[in-house]
C-alpha positions in Angstrom: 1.4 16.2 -23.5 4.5 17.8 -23.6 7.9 16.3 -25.6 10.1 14.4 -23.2 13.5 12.2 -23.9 13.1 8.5 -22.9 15.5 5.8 -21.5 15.6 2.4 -21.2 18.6 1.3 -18.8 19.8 -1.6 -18.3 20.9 -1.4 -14.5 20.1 0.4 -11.2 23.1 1.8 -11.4 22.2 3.7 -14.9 19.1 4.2 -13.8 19.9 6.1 -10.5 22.7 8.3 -12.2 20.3 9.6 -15.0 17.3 10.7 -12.2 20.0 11.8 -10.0 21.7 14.4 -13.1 17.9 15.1 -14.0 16.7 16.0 -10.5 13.0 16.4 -10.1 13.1 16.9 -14.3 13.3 12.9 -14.5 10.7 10.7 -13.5 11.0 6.8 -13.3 9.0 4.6 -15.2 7.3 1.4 -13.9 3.8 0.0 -15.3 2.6 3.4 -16.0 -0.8 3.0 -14.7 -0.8 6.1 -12.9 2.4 8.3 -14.6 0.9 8.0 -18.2 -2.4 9.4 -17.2 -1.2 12.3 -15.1 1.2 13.0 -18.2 -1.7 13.5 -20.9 -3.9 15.5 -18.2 -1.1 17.6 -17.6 -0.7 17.0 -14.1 3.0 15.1 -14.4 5.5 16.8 -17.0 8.4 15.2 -16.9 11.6 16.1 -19.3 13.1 13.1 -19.4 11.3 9.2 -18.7 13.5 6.5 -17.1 11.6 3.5 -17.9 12.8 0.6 -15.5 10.9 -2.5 -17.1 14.5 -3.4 -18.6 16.2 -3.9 -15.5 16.3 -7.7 -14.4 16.3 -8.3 -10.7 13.7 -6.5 -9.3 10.4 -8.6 -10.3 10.0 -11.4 -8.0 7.8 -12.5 -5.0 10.2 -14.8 -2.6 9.9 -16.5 1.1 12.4 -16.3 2.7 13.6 -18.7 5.5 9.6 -18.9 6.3 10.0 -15.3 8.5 9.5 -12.7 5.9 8.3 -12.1 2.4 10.6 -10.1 0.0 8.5 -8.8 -3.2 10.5 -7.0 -5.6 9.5 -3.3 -6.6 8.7 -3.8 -10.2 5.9 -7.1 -9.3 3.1 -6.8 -11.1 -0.7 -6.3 -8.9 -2.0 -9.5 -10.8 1.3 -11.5 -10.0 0.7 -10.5 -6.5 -2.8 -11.5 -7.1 -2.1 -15.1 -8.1 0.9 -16.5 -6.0 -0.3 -14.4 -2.8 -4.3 -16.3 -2.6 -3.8 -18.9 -0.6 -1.1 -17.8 1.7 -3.1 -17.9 5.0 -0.7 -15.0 6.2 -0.2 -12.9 3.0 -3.9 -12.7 1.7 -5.2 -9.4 2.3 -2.7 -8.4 -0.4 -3.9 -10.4 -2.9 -7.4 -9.4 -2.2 -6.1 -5.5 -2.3 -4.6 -6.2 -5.4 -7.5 -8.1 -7.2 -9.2 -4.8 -6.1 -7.3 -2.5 -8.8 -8.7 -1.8 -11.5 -9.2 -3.6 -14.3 -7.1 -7.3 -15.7 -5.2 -5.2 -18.2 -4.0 -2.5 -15.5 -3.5 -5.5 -12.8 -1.0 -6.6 -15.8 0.7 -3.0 -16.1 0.5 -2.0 -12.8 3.0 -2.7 -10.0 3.5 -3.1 -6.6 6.4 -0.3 -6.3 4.6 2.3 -8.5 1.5 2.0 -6.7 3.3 2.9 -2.9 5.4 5.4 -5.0 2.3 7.3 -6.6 1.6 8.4 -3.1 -2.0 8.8 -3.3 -3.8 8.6 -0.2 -6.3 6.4 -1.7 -2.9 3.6 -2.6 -5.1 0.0 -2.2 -1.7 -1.5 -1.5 -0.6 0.4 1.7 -3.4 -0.4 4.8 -2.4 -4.3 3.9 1.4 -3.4 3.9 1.0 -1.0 6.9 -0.7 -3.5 8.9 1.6 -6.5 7.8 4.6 -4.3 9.5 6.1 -4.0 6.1 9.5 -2.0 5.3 11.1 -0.7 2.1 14.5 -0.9 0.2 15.7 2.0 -0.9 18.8 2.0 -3.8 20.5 5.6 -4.7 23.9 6.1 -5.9 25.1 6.6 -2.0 24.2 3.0 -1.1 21.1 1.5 -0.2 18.7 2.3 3.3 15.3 0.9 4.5 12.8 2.3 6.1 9.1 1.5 7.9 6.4 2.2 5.1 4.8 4.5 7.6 8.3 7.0 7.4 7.9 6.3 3.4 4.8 8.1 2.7 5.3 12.0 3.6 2.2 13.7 2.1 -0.2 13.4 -1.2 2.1 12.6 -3.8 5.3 12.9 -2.0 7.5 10.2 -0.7 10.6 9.7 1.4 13.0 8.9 -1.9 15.4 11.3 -2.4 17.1 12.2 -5.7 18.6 9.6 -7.5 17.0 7.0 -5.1 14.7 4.0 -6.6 12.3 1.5 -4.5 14.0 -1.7 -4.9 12.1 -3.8 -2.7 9.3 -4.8 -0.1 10.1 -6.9 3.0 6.8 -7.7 4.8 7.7 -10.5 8.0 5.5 -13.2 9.0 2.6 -12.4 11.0 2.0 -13.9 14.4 0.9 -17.8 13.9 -2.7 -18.1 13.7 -3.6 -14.3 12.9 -6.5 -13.1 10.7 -6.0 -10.4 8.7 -8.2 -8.8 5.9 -9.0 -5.6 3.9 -11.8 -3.8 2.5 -12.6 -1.7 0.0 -15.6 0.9 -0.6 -15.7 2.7 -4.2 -18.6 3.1 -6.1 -18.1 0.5 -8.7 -16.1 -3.0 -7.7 -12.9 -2.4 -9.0 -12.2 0.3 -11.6 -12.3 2.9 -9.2 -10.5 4.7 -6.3 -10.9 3.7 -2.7 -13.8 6.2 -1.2 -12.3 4.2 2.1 -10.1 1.4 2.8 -9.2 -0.6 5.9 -7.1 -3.4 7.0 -6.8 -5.1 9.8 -4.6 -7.8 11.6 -5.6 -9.4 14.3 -4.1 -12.4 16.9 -5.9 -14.0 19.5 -5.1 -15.8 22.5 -7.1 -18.6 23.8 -9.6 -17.1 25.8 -10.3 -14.9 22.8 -8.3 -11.7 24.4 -6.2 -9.4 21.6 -2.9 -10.6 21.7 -1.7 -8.3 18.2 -3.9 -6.0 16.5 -3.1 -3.5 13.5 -5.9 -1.5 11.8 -4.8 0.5 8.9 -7.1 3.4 6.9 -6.7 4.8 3.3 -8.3 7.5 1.6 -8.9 9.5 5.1 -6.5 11.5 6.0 -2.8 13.2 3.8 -1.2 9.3 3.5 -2.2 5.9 4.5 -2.4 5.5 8.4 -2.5 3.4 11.2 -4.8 3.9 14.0 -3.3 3.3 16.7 -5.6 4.5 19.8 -8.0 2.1 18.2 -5.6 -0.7 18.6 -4.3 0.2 22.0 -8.1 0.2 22.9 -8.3 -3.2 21.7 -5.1 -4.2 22.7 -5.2 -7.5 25.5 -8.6 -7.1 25.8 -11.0 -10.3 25.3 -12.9 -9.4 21.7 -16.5 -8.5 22.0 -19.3 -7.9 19.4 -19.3 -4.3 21.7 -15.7 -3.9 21.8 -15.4 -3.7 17.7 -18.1 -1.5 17.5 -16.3 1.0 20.0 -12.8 0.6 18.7 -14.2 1.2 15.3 -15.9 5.1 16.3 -12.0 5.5 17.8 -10.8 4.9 14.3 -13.1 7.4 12.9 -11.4 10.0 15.3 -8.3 9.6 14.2 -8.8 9.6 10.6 -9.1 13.4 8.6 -10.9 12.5 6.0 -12.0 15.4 3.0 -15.0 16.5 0.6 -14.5 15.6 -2.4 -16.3 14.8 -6.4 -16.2 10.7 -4.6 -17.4 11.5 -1.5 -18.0 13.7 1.6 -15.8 13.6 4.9 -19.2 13.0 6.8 -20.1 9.9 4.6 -16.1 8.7 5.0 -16.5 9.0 8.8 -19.4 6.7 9.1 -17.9 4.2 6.5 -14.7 4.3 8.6 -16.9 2.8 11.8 -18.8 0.2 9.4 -15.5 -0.6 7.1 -13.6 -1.0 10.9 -15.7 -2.9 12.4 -16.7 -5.5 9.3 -12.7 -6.1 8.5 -12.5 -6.7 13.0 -15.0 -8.9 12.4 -13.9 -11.2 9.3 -10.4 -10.7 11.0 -11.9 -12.9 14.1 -13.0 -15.3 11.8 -9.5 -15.9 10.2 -8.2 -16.1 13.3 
């Protein structure tokens, strides 16, 4: 691991200005989880560490008004975890996050470091993606948000310019009465990558046609996506054991999945149509 200069500011404002004079030579430091490891295998060699754990302001999970949730960058997974389980609405993010890893990096970790990492594999993004989340974006020129779909622009590249920091998530209410889930393949529970990932949302009307449907895939394709022929396919359509199982092989088509040490694209593709058409399924139930 190379040397590196560290800071520990105590604002956004401080922190922006030193990333912005560093440029791509200053990295910003959450939980770590991810940073630290790519730093001793060389991967990550940053100059100059901007560690944001100082800054108040920017941990907090809030309702607001009962239309949307505000969660702020620098949450913790396990914080998530706990005060996201029995939200009828907001589950599927708890149930991504209990998925990560292990207590101690559920501890570290955090919400804004694991969408900011950019892997495709992030357990965090198909439940954001399919819960219409946005972000909120601070740099020294004022603030922006965007859709999480514009955030994520390739494997390990985001949206944020430099100088800019993720400040916060805002994820609205779902429809009233929609299911929503995600689920996880890796070849051990939880220590592990996603080999795939899926989410889905789902709203019903009451002769059980698709009112609202979002199906989101990690670990298949550059960034987290949303398949959205599936969904159109689904879309207004009365829900049928049949109907999952063909919408799910239209997810498989639009997803690009790889080879690689975890898994082969073939092997991806077909737990794309079983991980799609399980998460329809429990969806339904939720409903």
């Amino acid at each position: 691991m190379k040397d590196f200069r560290y800071s520990t500011p105590a604002t956004l404002s401080e922190a922006m200005a030193l990333l912005e004079e560093k440029g791509g030579k200053a990295f910003p430091l959450a939980g770590g989880t991810d940073l630290l490891v790519q730093m001793r295998r060389g991967r990550a060699q940053p100059e100059h560490l901007v560690d944001l754990k100082a800054i108040p302001g920017i941990r907090y999970v809030v309702e607001e008004n009962a239309s949307r949730v505000k969660i702020g960058a620098l949450s913790s997974l396990s914080s998530l975890e706990k005060s996201l389980y029995k939200s009828p609405t907001h589950r599927l993010l708890a149930e991504a996050a209990a998925s990560i890893g292990s207590v101690q990096v559920r501890n570290k970790g955090t919400l804004g470091g694991n969408l900011c990492n950019a892997s495709p594999s992030a357990d965090m993004a198909p439940p954001l993606l399919v819960l219409d989340a946005r972000v909120v974006i601070d740099s020294p020129r004022g603030q922006r948000a965007l859709p999480l779909q514009d955030f994520f622009q390739g494997p390990g590249k985001t949206a944020l310019a430099r100088g800019e920091i993720l400040r916060e998530i805002q994820i609205p209410f779902p429809p009233a009465g929609a299911g929503a889930v995600y689920l996880k393949l890796s070849r051990r529970r939880g220590m592990d990558l996603a080999i795939v990932g899926v989410a889905c949302l789902l709203s019903l009307d009451s002769e059980s046609c698709c009112q609202q449907v979002r199906i989101a895939l990690g670990a298949v394709a550059p960034t987290p996506i949303r398949a959205t022929r599936a969904e159109n396919a689904l879309l207004g359509e009365k829900v049928s054991d049949r109907l999952i199982e063909q919408v799910s092989r239209i997810a498989v088509e639009e997803s690009r999945p790889i080879s690689d040490l975890r898994a082969s694209a073939e092997y991806r593709r077909e737990m794309i149509r079983v991980l799609v058409q399980r998460s329809l399924a429990l969806s339904r139930k939720r409903v």
